[in-house]
C-alpha positions as CSV (number, residue, x, y, z in Angstrom):
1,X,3.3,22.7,-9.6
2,X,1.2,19.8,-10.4
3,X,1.9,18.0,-13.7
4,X,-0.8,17.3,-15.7
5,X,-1.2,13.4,-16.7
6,X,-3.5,12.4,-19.5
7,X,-6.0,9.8,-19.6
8,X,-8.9,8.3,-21.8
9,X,-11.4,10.9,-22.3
10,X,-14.2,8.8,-20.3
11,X,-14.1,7.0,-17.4
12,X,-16.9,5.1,-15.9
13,X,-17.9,4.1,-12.3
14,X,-19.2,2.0,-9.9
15,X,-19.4,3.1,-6.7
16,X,-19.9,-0.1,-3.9
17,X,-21.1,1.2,-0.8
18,X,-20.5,-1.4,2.1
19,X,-22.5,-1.1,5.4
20,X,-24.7,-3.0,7.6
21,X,-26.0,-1.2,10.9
22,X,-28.7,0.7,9.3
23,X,-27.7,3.9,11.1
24,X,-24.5,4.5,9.3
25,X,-26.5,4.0,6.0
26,X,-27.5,7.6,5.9
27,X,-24.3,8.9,6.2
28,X,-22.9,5.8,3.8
29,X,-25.6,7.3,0.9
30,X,-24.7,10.6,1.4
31,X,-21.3,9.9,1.1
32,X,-22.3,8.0,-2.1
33,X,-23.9,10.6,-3.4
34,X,-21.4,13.0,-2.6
35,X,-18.7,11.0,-4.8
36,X,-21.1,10.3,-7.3
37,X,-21.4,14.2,-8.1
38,X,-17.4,15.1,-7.3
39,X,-17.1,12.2,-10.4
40,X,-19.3,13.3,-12.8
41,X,-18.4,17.0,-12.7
42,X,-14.8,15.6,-13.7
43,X,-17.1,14.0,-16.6
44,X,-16.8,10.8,-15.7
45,X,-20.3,8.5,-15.3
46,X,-21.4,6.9,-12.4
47,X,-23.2,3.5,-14.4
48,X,-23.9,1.4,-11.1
49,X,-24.4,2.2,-7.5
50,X,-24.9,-0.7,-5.3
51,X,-24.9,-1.1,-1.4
52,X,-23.6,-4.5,-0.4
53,X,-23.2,-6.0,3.6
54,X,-19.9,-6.2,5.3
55,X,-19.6,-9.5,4.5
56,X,-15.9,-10.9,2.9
57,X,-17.9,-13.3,0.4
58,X,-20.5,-10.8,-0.4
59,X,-17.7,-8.1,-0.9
60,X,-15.9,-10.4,-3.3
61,X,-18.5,-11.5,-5.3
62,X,-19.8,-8.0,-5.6
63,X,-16.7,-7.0,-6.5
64,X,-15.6,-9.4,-9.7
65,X,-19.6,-8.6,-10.9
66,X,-18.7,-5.1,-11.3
67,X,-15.6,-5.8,-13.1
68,X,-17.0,-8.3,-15.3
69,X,-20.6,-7.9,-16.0
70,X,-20.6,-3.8,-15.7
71,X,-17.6,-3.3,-17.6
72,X,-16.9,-0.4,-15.5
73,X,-13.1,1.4,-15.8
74,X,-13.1,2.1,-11.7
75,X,-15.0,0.8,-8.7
76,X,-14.8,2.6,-6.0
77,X,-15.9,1.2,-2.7
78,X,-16.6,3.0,0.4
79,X,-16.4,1.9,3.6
80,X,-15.1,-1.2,5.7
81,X,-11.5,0.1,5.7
82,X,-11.3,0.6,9.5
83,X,-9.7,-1.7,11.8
84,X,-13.1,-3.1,13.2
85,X,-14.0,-6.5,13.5
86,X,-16.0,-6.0,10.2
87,X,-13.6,-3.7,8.2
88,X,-13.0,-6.3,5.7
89,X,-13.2,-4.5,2.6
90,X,-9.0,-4.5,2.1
91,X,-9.2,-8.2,2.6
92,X,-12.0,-8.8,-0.3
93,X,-10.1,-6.6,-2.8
94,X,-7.0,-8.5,-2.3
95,X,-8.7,-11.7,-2.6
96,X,-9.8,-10.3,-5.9
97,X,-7.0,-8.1,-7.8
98,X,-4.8,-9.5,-10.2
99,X,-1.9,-6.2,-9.3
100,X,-1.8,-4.5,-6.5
101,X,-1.8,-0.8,-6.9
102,X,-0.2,0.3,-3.6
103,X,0.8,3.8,-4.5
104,X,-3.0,5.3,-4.6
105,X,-3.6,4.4,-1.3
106,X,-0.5,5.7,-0.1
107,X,-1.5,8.7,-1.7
108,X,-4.6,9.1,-0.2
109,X,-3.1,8.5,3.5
110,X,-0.5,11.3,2.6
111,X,-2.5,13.8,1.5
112,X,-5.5,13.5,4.3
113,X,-3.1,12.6,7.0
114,X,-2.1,16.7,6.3
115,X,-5.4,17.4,7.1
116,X,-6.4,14.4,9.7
117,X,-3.9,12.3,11.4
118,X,-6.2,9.6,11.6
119,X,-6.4,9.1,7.9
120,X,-3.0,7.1,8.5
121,X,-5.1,4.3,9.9
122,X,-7.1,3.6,7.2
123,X,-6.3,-0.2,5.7
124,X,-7.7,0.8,1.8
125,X,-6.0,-0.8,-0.8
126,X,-6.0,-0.5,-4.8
127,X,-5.5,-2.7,-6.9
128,X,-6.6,-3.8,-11.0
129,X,-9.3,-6.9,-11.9
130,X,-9.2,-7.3,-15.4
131,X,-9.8,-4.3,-17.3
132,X,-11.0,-2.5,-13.8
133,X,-9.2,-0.2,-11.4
134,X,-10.9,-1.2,-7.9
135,X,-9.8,1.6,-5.5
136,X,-11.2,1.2,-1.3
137,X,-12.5,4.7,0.2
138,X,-13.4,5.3,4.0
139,X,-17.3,5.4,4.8
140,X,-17.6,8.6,6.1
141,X,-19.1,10.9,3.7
142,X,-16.3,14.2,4.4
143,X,-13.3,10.8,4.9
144,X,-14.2,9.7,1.0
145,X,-14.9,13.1,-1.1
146,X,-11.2,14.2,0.3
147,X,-9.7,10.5,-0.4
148,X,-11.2,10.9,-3.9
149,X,-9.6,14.3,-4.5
150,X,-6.3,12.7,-3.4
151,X,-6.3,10.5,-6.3
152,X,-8.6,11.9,-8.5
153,X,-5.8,13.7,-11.1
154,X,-3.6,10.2,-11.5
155,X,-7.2,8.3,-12.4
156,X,-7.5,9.3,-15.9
157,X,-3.8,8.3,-16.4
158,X,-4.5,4.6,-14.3
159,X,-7.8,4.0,-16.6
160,X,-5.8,4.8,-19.8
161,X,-2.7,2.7,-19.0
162,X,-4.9,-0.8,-18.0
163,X,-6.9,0.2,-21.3
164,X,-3.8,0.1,-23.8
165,X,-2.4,-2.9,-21.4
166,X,-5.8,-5.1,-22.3
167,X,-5.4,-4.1,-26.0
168,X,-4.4,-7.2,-28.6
């Protein structure tokens, strides 16, 4: 039996997609695309999709922009969570949290690993930026819908606790 956890009503999104070769694009933009719809028929709002380079400094600076100039309640990136030379993604969002949030991505390895054993290699890594909830998702498009799902009930419940935290 799953318990039911309350949230704010609302929740936006950003969604950062990281990738360079421009054959893994497709598959990064339907993956994209893919979370984008699994969000908003939760009724959450998908405000800003950007695509940024696997780049460390690129990452971070993209990053902090969508928690402070979007305003968004979660930013979800996808991709760069791998153990290649330019998987750098869990580095970036450390270098930019202010609280580390290690139990969603243990969630999403426990879950997926069920289903895929290689889910347990995935570095992603959660964390909080001000008033945002940055969570990292794998590229592949089937890899980040069922690492959404995994966490997608205890969101609502994240958003509404760093909401009341940032209140006066």
């Amino acid at each position: 039996m799953t318990a039911h956890l309350s949230g704010p009503p609302s929740i936006t999104v950003g969604i950062l997609t990281i990738s360079d070769p421009v054959a893994s694009r497709d598959a990064k933009a339907a993956a994209c695309e893919e979370l984008k719809l699994a969000a908003e028929k939760l009724g959450w709002k998908v405000e800003v999709e950007a695509v940024v380079p696997e780049d460390e400094r690129q990452i971070r600076a993209s990053l902090v922009d969508l928690c402070v100039e979007n305003r968004v309640d979660v930013v979800l990136t996808l991709g760069g969570t791998g153990m290649g030379p330019k998987d750098v993604t869990p580095e970036a969002t450390r270098a930019v949290i202010e609280k580390e949030a290690p139990g969603l991505p243990e969630l999403v390895r426990l879950k997926c690993m069920r289903r895929q054993p290689a889910a347990a290699l995935s570095r992603g890594v959660a964390g909080v930026r001000r008033k945002t909830l940055i969570l990292n998702l794998p590229g592949s498009p089937k890899a980040a819908l069922e690492s959404f799902h995994a966490v997608a009930e205890v969101l609502p419940h994240a958003v509404g606790m760093i909401r009341s935290a940032s209140r006066p």
